[in-house]
C-alpha positions as CSV (number, residue, x, y, z in Angstrom):
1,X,8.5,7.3,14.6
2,X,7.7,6.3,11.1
3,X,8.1,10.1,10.0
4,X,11.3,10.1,11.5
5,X,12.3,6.9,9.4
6,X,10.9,8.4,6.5
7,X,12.8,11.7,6.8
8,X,16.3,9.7,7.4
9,X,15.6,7.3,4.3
10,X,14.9,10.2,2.1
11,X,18.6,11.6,3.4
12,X,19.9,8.1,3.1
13,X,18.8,8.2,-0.6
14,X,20.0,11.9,-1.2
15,X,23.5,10.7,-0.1
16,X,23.8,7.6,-1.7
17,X,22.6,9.2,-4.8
18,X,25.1,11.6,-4.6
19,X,28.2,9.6,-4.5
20,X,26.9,6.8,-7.1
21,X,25.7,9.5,-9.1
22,X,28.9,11.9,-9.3
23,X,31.0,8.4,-10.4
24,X,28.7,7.9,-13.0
25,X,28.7,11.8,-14.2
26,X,32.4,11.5,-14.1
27,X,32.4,8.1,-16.2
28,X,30.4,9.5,-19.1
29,X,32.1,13.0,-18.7
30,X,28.3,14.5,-17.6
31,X,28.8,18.0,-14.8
32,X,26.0,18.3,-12.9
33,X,26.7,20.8,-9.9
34,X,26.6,19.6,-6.6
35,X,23.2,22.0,-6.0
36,X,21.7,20.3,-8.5
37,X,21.0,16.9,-6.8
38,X,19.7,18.9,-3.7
39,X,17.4,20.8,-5.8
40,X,16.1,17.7,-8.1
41,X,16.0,15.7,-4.9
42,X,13.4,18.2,-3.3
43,X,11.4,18.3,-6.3
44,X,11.0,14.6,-6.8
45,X,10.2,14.1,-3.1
46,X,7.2,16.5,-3.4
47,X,6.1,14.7,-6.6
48,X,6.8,11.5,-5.1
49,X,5.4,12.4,-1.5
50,X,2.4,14.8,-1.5
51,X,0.3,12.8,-3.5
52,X,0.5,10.0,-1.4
53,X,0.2,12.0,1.8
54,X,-3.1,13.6,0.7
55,X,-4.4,10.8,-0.3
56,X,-3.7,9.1,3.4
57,X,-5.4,11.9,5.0
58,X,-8.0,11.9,2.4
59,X,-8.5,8.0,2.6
60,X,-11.8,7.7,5.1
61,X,-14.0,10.6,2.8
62,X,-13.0,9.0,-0.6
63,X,-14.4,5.2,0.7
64,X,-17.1,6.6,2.2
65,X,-18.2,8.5,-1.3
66,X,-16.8,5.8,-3.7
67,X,-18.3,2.9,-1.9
68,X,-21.6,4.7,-0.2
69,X,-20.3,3.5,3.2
70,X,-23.5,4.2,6.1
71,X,-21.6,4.7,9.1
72,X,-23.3,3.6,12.1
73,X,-24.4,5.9,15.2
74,X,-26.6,4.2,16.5
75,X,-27.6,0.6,15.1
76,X,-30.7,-0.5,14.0
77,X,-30.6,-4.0,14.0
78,X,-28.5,-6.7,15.4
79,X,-26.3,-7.1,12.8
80,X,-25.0,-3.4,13.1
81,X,-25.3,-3.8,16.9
82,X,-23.0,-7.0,16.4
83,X,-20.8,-5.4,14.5
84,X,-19.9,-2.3,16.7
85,X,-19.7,-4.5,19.6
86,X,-17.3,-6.7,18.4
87,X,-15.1,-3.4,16.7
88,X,-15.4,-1.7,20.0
89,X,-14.1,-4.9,21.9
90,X,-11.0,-5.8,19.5
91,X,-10.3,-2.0,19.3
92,X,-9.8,-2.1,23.6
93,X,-7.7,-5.0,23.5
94,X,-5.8,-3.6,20.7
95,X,-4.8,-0.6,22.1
96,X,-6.2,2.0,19.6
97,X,-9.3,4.0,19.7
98,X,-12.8,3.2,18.4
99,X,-12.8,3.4,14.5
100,X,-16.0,4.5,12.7
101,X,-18.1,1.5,11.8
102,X,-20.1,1.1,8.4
103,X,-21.8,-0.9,5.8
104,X,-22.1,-0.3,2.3
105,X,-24.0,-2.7,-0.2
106,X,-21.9,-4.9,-1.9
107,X,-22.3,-8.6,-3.4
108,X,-19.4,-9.3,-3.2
109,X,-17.8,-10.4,0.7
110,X,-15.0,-8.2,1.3
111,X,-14.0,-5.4,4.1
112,X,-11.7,-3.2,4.7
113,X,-9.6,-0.2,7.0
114,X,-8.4,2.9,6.2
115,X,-7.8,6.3,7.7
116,X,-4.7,8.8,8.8
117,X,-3.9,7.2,12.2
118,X,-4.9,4.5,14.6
119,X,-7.6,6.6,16.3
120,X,-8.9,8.2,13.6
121,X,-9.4,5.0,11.5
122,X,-12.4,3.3,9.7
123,X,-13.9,0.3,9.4
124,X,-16.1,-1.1,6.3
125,X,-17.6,-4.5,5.7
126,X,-19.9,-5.3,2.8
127,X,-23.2,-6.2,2.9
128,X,-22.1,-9.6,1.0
129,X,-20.2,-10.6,3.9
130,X,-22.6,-9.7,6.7
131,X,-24.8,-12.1,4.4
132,X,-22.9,-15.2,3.8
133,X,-20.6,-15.4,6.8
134,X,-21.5,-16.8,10.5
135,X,-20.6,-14.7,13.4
136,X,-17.4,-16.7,14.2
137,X,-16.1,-15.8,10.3
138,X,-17.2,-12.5,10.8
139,X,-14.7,-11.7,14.0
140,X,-12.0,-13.2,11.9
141,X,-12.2,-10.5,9.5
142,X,-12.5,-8.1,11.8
143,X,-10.0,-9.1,14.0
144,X,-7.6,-8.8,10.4
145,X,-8.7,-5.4,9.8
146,X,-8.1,-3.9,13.0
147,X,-4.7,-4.9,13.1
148,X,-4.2,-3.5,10.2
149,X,-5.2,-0.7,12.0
150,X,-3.0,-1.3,15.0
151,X,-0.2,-1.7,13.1
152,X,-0.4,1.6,11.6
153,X,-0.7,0.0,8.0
154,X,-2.0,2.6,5.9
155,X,0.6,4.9,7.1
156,X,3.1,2.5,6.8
157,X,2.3,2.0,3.1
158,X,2.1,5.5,2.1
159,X,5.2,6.5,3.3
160,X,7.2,3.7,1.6
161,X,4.6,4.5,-1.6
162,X,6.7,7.8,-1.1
163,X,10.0,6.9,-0.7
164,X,9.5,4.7,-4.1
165,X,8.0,7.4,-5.8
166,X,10.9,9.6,-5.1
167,X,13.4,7.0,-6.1
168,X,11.5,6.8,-9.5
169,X,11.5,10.1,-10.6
170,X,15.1,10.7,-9.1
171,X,16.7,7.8,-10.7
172,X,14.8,7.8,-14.2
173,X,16.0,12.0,-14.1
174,X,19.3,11.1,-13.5
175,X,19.4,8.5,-16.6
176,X,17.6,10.6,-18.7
177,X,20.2,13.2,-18.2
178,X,23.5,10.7,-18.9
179,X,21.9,9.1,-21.7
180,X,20.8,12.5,-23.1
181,X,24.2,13.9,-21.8
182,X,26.1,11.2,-24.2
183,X,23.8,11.9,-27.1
184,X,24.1,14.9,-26.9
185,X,28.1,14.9,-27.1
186,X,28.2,12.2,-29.5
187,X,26.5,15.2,-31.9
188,X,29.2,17.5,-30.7
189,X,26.1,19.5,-28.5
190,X,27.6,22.0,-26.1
191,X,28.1,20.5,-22.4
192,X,26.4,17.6,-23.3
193,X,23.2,19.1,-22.9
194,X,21.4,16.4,-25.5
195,X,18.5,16.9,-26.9
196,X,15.1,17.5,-24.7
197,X,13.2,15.6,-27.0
198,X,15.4,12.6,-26.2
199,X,15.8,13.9,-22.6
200,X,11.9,13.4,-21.9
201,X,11.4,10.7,-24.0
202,X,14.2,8.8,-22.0
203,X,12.9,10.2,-18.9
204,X,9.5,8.8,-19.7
205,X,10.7,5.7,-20.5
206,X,12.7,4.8,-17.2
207,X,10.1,6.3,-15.1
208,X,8.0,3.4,-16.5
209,X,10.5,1.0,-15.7
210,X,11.4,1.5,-12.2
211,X,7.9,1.9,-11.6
212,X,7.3,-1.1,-12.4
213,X,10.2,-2.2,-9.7
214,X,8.4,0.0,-7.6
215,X,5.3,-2.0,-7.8
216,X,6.8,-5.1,-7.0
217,X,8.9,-4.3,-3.7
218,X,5.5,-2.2,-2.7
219,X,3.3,-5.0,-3.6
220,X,5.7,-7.8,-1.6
221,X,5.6,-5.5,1.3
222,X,1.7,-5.5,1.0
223,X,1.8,-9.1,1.0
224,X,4.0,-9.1,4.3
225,X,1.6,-6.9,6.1
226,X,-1.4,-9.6,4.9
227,X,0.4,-11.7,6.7
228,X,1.2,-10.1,9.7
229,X,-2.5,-8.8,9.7
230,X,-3.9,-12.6,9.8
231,X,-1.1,-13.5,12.3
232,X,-2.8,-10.4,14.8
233,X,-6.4,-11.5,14.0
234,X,-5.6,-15.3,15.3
235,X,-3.8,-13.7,18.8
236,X,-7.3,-11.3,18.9
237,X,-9.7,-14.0,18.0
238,X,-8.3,-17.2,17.7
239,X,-6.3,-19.2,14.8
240,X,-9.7,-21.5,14.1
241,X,-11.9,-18.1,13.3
242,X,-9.1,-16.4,11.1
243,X,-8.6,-19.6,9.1
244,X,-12.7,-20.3,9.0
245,X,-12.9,-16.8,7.4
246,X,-10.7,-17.4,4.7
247,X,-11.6,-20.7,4.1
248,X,-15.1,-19.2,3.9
249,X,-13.9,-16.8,1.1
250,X,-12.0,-19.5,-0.9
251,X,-15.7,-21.3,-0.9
252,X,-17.0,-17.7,-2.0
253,X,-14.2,-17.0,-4.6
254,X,-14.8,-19.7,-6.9
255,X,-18.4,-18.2,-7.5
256,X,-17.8,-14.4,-7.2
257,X,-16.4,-12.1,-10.1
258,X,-13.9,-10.3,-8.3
259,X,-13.6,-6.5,-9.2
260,X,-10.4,-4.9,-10.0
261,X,-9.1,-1.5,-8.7
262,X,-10.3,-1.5,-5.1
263,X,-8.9,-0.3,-2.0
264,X,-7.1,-2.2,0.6
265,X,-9.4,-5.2,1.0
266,X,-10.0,-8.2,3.3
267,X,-10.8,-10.6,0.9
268,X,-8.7,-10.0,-2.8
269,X,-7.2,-13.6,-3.4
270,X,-3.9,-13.0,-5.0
271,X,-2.9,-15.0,-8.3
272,X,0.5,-17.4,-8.5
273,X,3.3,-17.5,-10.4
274,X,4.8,-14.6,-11.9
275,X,1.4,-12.5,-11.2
276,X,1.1,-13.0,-7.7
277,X,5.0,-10.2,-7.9
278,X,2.7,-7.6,-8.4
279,X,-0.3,-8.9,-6.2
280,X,-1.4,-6.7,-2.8
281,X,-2.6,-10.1,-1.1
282,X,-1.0,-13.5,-1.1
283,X,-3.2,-16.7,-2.2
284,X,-5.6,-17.5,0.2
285,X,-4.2,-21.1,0.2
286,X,-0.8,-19.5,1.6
287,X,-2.6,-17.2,4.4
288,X,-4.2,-20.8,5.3
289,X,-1.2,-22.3,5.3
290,X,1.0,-19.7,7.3
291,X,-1.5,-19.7,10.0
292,X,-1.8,-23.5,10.3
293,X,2.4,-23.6,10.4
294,X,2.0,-20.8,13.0
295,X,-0.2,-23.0,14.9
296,X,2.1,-25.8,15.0
């Protein structure tokens, strides 16, 4: 279904493009053949989709080799025993299949899920957090992290991650070729062709810009599925554990360096203010908050 979505948005773009773009071309006097926006289309939605897609179906081998996750088979204490009990209970009640279970050695408390589809998903948690969370903190993480799952979030993500892409490269093209277009006429250059110096340099420089757009609507949405995710952890395990677990990481945030560049994460406090636009999670005072307002 979320394919199917993705297919009709990209067409919804296509034609959208299309008609705002031909007013513009006729405006500033630019001819671009019909053909043309079919053909740059295609190209920016490889560039714009492949990456992310590999990288989705990629996403379980890169965590396990960038974070040394040791997936457990069979566990050989009670905390792994603990830990693939609870996964395996949540998992039933959530409808999906059993996601691979592992720990990798970590300081800091944090967790995460990732993989290509809801039964073929993984499920991470840091030796920090084994160590300075009780049992009842524990599930409330978990419980997060498997709806994630459930929800089909990573999927989710990468497919808008695509659409934006594809609106980035299309849109800053299509700039770079009117302003380019106008220079180009202003010098009296043949069919407006401007100069492909400019062109690239142009090109460059609105790619950057509406990336940066990008970033913000993909980062908002993040923060809407953080939500949703904590929401789905209190209906598995129960408002009190979901808000214990993050209260227990606001106690553990004031001491811990957090690192930058990791991947989706339990436990990444967001900033406030203008920073928290291009945030993935939302303060962990407003995840307490939402769920004691959701209580109510």
């Amino acid at each position: 279904m979320r394919v199917l979505l993705f297919i009709a948005m990209q067409i919804a773009v296509l034609v959208v493009v299309g008609i705002v773009g031909s007013i513009l071309m006729a405006v500033f006097g630019i001819r671009i053949s019909p053909g043309a926006y079919g053909g740059l289309f295609v190209m920016c939605a490889i560039f714009g989709c492949v990456g992310s897609m590999i990288s989705l179906f990629m996403s379980k081998t890169m965590c396990k080799s960038a974070y040394g996750v040791q997936v457990i088979t069979q566990p050989r204490n009670e905390a792994e025993a603990f830990l693939l009990r609870e996964v395996a209970s949540m998992a039933q009640r959530a409808g999906i299949g059993m996601p691979e279970v592992g720990i990798y050695y970590s300081a800091d408390p944090n967790a995460f899920a990732t993989g290509a589809s809801k039964d073929n998903a993984l499920v991470a948690v840091s030796s920090g957090l084994l160590n300075n969370m009780n049992a009842d903190e524990v599930r409330g993480v978990l419980g997060h992290e498997i709806t994630h799952i459930a929800n089909g979030d990573m999927v989710t993500m990468t497919l808008l991650q695509g659409v934006l892409n594809t609106f980035v490269y299309f849109f800053s093209n299509i700039a770079a070729q009117i302003v380019a277009g106008f220079l180009g006429r202003s010098n009296n250059e043949e069919n407006g062709g401007g100069n492909y110096f400019v062109f690239y340099l142009v090109n460059s420089l609105f790619q950057i810009l509406f990336g940066i757009g990008a970033t913000m609507i993909s980062m908002w949405f993040s923060r809407y599925r953080e939500y949703r995710a904590d929401a789905g952890s209190a209906d598995l395990e129960g408002t009190g554990r979901m808000i214990s677990a993050l209260q227990a990481l606001q106690r553990m945030s004031s001491i811990e360096v957090r690192k930058e560049g990791q991947f989706s994460a339990f436990c990444i406090n967001g900033g406030s203010g203008l920073s928290e636009l291009f945030m993935s999670h939302p303060p962990l005072e407003k995840r307490i908050a939402a769920l004691r307002a959701r209580g109510r």
